[in-house]
TIVO-859355 format. One line per 4 residues: number of its first residue (from 1); their letters; for each residue x, y, z of N, C-alpha, C, O. Coordinates in steps of 0.02 Angstrom, whole numbers, plus 50000, padded with zeros to 5 digits. Atoms other than C-alpha are relative to their C-alpha. Layout:
% residues N
NUM = a = X:Y:Z:X:Y:Z:X:Y:Z:X:Y:Z  ...
//
This chain:
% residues 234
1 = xxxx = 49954:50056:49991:49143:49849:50087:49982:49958:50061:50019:49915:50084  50015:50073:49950:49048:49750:50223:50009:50072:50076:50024:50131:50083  49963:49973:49923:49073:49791:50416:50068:50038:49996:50106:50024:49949  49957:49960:49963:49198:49905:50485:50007:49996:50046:49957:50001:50081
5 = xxxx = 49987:50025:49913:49284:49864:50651:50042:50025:50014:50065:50010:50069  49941:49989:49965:49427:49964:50651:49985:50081:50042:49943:50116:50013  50048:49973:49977:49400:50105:50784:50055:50066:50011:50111:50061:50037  49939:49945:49999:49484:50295:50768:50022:50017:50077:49993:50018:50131
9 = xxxx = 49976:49979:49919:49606:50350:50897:50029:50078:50007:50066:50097:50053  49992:49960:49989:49610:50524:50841:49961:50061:49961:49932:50042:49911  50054:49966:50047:49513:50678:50768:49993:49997:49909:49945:50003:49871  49989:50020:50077:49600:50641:50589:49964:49949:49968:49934:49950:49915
13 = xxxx = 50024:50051:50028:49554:50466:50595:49922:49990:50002:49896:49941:49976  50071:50014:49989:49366:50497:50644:49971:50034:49930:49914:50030:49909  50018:49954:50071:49373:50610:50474:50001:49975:49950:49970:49995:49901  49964:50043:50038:49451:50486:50387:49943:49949:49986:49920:49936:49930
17 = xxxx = 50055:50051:50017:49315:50351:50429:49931:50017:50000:49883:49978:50001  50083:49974:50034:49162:50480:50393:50002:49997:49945:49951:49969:49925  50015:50002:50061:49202:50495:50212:49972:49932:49965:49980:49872:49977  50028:50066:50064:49106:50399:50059:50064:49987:49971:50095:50040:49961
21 = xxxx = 49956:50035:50035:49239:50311:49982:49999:49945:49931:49973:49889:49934  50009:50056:50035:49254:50220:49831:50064:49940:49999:50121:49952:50018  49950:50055:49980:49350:50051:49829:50059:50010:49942:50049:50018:49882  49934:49995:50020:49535:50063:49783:50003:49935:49925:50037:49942:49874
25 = xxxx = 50002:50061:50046:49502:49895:49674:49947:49998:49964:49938:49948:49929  50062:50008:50044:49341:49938:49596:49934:49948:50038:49937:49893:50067  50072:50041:49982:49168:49874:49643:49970:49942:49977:49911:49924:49986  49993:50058:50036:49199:49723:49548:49977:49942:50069:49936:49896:50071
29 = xxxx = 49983:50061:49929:49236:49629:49734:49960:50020:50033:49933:50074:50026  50034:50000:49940:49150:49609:49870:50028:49992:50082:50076:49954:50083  49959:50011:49921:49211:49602:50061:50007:49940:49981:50061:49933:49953  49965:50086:49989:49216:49395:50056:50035:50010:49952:50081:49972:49971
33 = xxxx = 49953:49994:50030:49322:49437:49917:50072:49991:50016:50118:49967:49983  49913:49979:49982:49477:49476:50011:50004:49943:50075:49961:49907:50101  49988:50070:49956:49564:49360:50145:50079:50035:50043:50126:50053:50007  49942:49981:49981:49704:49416:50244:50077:49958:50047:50099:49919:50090
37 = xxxx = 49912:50041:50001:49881:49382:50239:50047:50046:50052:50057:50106:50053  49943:49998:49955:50011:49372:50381:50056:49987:49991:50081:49931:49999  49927:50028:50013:50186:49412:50330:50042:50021:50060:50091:50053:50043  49988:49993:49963:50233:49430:50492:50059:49981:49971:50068:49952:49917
41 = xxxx = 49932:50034:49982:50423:49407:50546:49973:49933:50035:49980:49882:50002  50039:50055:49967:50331:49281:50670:49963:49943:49977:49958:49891:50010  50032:50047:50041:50234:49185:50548:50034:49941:49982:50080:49942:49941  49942:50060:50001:50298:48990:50570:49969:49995:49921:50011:49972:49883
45 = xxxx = 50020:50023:50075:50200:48974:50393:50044:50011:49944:50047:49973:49896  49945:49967:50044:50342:49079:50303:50072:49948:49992:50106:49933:49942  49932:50017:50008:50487:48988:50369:50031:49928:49940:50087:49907:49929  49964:50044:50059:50486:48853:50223:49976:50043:49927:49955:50014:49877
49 = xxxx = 50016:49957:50058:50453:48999:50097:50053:50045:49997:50062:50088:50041  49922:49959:50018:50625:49076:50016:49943:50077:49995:49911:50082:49943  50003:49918:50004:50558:49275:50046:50033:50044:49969:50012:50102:49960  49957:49963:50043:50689:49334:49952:49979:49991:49927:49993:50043:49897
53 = xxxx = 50023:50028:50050:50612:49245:49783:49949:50052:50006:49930:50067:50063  50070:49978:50038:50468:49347:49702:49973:49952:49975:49913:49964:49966  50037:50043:50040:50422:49194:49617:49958:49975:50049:49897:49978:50050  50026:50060:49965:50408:49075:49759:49977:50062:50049:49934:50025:50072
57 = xxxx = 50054:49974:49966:50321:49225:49878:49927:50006:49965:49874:50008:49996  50062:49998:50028:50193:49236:49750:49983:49931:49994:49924:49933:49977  50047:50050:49997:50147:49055:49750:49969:49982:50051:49916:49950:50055  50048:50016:49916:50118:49050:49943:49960:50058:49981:49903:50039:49968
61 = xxxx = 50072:49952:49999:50012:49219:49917:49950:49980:49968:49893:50000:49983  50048:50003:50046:49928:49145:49778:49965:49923:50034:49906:49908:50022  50008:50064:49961:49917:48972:49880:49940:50020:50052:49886:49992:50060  50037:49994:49954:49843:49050:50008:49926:50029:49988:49876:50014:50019
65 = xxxx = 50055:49977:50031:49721:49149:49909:49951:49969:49983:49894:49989:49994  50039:50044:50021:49650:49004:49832:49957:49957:50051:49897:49950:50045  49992:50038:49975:49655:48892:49963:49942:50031:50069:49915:49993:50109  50051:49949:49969:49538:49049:50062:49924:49993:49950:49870:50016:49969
69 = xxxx = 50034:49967:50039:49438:49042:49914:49977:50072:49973:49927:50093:49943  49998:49902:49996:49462:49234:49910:50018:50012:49920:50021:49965:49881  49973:49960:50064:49515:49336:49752:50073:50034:50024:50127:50027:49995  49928:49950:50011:49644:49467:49842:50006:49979:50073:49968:49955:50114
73 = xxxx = 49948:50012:49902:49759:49449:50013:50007:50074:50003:50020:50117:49961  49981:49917:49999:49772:49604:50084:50014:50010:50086:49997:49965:50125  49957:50005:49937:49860:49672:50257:50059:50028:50005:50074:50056:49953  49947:49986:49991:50027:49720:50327:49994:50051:50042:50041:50055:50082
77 = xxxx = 49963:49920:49953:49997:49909:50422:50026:49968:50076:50002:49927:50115  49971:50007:49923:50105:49906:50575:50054:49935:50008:50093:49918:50053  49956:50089:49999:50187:49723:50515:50078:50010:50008:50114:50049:49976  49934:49975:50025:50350:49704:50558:50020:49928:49976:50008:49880:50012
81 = xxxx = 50005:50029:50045:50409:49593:50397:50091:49982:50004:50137:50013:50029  49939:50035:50001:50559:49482:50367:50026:50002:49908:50075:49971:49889  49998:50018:50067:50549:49504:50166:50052:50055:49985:50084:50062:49933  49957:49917:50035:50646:49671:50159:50059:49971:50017:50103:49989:49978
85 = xxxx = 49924:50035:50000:50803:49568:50219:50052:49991:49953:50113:49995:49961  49965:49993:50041:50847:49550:50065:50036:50065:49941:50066:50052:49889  49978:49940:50030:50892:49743:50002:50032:50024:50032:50006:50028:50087  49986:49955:49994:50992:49836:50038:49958:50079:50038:49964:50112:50089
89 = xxxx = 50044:49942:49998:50862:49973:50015:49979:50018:50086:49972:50077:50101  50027:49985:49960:50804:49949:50200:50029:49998:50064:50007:49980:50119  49949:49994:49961:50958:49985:50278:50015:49953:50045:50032:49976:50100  49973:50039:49968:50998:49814:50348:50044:49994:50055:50044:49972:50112
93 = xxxx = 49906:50016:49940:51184:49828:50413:49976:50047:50057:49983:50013:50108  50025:49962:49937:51122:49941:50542:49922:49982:50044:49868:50007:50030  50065:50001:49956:50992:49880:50676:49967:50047:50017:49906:50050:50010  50046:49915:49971:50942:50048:50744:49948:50037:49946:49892:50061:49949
97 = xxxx = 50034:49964:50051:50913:50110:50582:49923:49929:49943:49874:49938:49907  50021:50025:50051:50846:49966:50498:49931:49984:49981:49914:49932:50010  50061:50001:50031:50681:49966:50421:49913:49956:49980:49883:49949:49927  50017:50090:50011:50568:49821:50430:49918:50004:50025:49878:49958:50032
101 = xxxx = 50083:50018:49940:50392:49876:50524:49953:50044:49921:49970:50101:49906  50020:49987:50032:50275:49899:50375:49924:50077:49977:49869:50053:49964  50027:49944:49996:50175:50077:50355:49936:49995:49941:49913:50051:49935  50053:50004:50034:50030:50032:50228:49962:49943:49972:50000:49895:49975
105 = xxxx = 50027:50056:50019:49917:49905:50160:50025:49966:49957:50056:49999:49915  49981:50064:50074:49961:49760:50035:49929:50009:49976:49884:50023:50014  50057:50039:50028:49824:49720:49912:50032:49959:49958:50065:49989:49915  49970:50040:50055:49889:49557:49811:49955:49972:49984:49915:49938:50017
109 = xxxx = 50052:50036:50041:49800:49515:49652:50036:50011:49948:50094:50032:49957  50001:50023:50080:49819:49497:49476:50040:50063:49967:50011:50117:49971  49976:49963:50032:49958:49597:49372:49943:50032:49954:49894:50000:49933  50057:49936:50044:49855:49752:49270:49944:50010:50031:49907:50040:49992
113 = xxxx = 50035:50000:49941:49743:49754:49403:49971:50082:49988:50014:50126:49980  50014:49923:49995:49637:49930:49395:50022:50029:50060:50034:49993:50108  50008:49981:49923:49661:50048:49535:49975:50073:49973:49975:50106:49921  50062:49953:50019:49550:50176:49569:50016:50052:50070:50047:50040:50122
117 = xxxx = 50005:49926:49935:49530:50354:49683:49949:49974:50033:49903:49943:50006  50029:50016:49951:49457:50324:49837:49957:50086:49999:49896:50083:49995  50007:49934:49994:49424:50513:49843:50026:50044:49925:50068:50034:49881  49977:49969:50034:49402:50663:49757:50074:50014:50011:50095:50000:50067
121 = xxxx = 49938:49976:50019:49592:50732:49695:50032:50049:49980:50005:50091:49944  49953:49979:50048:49726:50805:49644:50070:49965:49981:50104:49954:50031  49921:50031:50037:49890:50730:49559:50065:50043:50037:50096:50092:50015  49933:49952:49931:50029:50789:49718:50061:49999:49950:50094:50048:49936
125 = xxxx = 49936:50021:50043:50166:50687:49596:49989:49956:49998:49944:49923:50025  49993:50085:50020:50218:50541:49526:50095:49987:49976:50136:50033:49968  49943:50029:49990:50382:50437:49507:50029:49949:49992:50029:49921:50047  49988:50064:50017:50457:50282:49436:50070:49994:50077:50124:50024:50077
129 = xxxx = 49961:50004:49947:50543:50233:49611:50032:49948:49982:50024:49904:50025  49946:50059:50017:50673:50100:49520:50036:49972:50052:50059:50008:50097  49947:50052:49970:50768:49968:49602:49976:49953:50044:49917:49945:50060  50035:50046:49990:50776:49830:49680:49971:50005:50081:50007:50035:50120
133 = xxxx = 50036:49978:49959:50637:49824:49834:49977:50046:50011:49940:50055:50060  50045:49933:50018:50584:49986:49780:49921:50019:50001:49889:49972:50025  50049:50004:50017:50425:50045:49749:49982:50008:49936:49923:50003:49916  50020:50011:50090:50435:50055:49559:49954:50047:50001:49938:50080:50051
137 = xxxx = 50042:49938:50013:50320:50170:49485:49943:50007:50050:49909:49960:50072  50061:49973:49928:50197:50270:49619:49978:50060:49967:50014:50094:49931  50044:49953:49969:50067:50390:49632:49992:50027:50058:49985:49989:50106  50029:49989:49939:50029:50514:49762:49972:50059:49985:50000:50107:49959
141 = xxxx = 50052:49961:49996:49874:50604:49775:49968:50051:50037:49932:50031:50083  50016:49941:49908:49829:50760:49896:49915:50000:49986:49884:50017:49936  50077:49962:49997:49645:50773:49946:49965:50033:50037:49968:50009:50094  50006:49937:49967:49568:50920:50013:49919:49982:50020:49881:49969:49973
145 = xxxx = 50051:50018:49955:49407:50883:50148:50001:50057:50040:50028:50055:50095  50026:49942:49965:49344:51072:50193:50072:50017:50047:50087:49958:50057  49914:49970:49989:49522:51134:50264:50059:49929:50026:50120:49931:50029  49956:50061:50004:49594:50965:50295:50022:49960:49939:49985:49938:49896
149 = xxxx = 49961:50018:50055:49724:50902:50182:50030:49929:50009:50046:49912:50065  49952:50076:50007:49808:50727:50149:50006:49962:49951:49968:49967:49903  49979:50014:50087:49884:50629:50015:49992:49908:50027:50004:49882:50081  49992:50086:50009:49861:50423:49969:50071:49993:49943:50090:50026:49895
153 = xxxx = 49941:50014:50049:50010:50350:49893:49984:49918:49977:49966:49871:50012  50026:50051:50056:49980:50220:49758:50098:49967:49965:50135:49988:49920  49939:50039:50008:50145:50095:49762:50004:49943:49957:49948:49916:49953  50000:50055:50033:50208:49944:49641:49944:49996:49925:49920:49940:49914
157 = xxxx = 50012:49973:50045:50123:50019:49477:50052:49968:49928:50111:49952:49920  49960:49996:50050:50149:49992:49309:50007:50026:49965:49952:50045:49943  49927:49943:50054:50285:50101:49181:49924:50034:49984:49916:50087:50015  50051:49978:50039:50115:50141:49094:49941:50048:50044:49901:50089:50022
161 = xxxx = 50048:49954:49937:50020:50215:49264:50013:50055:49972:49968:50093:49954  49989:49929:50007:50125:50359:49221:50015:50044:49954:50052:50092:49961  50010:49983:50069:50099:50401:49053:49961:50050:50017:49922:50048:50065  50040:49948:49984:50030:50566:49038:49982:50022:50047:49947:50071:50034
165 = xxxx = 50004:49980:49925:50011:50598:49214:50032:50072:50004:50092:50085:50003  49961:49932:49982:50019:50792:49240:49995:50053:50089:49948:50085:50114  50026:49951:49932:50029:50886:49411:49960:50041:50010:49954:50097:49984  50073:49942:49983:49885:50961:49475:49950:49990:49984:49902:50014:50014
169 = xxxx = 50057:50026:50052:49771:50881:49351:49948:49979:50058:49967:49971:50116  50057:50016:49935:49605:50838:49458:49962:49938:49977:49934:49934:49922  50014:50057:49994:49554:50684:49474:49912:49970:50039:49882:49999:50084  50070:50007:49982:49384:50613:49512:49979:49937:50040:50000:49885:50015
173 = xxxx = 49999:50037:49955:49329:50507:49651:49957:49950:49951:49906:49966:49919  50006:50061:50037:49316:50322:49565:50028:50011:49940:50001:49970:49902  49959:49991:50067:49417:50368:49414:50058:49932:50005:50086:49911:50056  49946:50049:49998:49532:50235:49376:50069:50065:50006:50065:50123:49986
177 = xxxx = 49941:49937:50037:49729:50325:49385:50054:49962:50000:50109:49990:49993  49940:50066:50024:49839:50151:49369:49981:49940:49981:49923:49930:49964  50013:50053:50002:49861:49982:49349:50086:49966:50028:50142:49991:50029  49931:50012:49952:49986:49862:49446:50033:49969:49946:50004:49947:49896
181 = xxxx = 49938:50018:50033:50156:49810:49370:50015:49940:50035:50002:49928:50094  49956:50053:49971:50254:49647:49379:50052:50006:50033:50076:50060:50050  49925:50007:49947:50403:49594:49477:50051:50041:49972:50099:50059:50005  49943:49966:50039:50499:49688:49340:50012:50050:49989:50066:50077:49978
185 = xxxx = 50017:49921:49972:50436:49839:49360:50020:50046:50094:50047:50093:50123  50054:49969:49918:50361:49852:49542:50080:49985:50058:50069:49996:50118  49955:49998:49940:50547:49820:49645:49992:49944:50012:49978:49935:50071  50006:50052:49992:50536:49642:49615:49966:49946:50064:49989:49898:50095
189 = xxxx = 50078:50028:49954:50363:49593:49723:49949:49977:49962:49925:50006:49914  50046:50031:50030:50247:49482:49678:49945:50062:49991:49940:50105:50035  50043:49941:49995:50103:49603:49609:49959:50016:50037:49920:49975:50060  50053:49983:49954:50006:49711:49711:50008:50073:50002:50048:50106:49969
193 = xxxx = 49985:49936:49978:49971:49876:49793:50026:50025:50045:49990:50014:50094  49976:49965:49934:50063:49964:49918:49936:50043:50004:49916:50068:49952  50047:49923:50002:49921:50092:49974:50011:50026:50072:50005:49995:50125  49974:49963:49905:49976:50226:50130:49961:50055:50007:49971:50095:49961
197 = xxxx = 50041:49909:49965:49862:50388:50205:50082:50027:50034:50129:49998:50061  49959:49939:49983:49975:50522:50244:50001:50071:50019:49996:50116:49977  50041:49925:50001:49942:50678:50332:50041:50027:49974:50024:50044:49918  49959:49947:50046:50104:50779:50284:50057:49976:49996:50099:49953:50035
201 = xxxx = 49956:50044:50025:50198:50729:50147:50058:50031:50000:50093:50018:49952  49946:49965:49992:50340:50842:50202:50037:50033:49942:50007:50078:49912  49972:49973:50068:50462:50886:50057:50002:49952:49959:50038:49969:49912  49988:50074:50029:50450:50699:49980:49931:50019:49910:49874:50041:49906
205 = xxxx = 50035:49987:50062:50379:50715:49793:50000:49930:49946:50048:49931:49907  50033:50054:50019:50325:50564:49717:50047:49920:50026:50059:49870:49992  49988:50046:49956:50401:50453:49863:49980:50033:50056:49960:50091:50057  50010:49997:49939:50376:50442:50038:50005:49924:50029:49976:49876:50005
209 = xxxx = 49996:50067:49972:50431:50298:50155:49956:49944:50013:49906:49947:50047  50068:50051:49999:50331:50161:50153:50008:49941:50059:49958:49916:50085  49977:50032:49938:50425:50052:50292:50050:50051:50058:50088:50096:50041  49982:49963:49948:50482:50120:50462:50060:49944:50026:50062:49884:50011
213 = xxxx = 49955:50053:49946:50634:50051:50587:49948:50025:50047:49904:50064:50029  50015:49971:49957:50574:50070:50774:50015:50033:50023:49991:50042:50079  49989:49931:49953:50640:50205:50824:49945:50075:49984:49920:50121:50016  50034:49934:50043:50553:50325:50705:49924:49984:50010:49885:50030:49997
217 = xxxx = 50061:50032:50026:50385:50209:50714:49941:50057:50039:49897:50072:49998  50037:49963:49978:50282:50330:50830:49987:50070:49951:49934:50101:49945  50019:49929:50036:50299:50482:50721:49951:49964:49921:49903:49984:49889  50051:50019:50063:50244:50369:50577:49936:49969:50005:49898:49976:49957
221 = xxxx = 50063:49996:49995:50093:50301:50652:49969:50047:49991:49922:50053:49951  50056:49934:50001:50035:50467:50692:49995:50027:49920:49939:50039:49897  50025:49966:50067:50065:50537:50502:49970:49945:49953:49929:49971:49916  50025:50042:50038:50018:50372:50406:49965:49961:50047:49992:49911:50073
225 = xxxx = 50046:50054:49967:49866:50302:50502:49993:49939:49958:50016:49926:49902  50047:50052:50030:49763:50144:50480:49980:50002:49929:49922:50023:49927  50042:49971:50062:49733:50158:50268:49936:49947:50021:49895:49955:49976  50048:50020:50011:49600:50044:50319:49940:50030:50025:49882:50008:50026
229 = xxxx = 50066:49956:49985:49504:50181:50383:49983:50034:49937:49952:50085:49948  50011:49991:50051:49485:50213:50208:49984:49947:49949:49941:49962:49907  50020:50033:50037:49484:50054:50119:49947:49933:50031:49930:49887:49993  50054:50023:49984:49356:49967:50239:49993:49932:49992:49949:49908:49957
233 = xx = 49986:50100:50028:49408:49762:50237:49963:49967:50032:49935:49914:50018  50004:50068:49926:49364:49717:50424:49902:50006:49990:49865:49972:50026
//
């Protein structure tokens, strides 16, 4: 996927960015492919874009995409995002608690979109995460690197990802094991991927948080690093 610039800050993540990897989107793209998108809270570009709309966020993503000459926008770890405002889901009425600093990559491209194992596998669980701002149907994958363990979680999926999907089943590094869902599916988001590294997925079985408040945000850096020490953009 081109250069690599992002630089580990711990023995996990130096493990993380030795492996061969295959690309989450298929080898179709190329690094100039992708273009990256700032949904900052901060971003003055947003403030004449209704965020609450799925429609009208997907024409600035897709605006911007074009307008990059890129194929996919991709971005968000660490963002803290103004779009979750509108759920419920991310515990709003409460500041302390409320939810908003983003824990994994975006990739936005094209509904049915392949997605593919970065790594060899196994099938941890899976889960139609319904509602609205949800993550709609997910994947999450454990992979085992000589006694080190950790799972990718595969967000905003569509109904059909999880057809036949059985636990445990082993999975093969570049195997396709989804494809992305629409707004109608995916927790009403313009299409794309959520994708998160995870060292331990605690008792969580085909979820795991995908946005943090700040209070909690230090424990979730440390268990959901950089996924781009895996999917390789910069």
């Amino acid at each position: 996927m081109g250069n690599f610039l992002f630089m580990p800050t711990s023995p996990f993540d130096s493990v993380l960015q030795s492996l061969d990897t295959f690309p989450v989107l298929g080898e179709a793209y190329a690094n100039d492919d992708y273009v990256p998108l700032d949904l900052c809270v901060n971003n003055p570009d947003l403030q004449a874009v209704n965020v609450s709309s799925s429609e009208d966020l997907e024409t600035y993503i897709w605006n911007h995409i074009k307008t990059s000459k890129a194929k996919i926008a991709y971005g968000g770890y660490i963002e803290k995002r103004g779009i979750y405002n509108r759920s419920s889901h991310f515990n709003q009425q409460n500041k302390e608690t409320e939810r908003n600093i983003h824990l994994g990559i975006d990739l936005w491209i094209e509904v049915n979109t392949p997605i593919y194992t970065p790594l060899d596998a196994e099938l941890h669980s899976f889960k139609d995460n319904f509602g609205f701002g949800n993550y709609g149907p997910t994947l999450i994958l454990k992979h085992s690197i000589d006694a080190l363990e950790f799972y990718t979680l595969y967000g905003h999926l569509s109904k059909s990802s999880l057809n036949e999907k059985r636990v445990g089943e082993k999975i093969e590094k570049g195997q396709q094991i989804a494809t992305l869902g629409t707004a109608k599916v995916n927790g009403d988001y313009p299409p794309h991927l959520h994708f998160q590294v995870i060292k331990d997925i605690e008792d969580y079985i085909g979820d795991y948080p995908g946005v943090s408040n700040q209070k909690d945000l230090e424990f979730y850096k440390t268990n959901c690093p950089n996924p781009n020490l895996l999917l390789r953009l910069e």
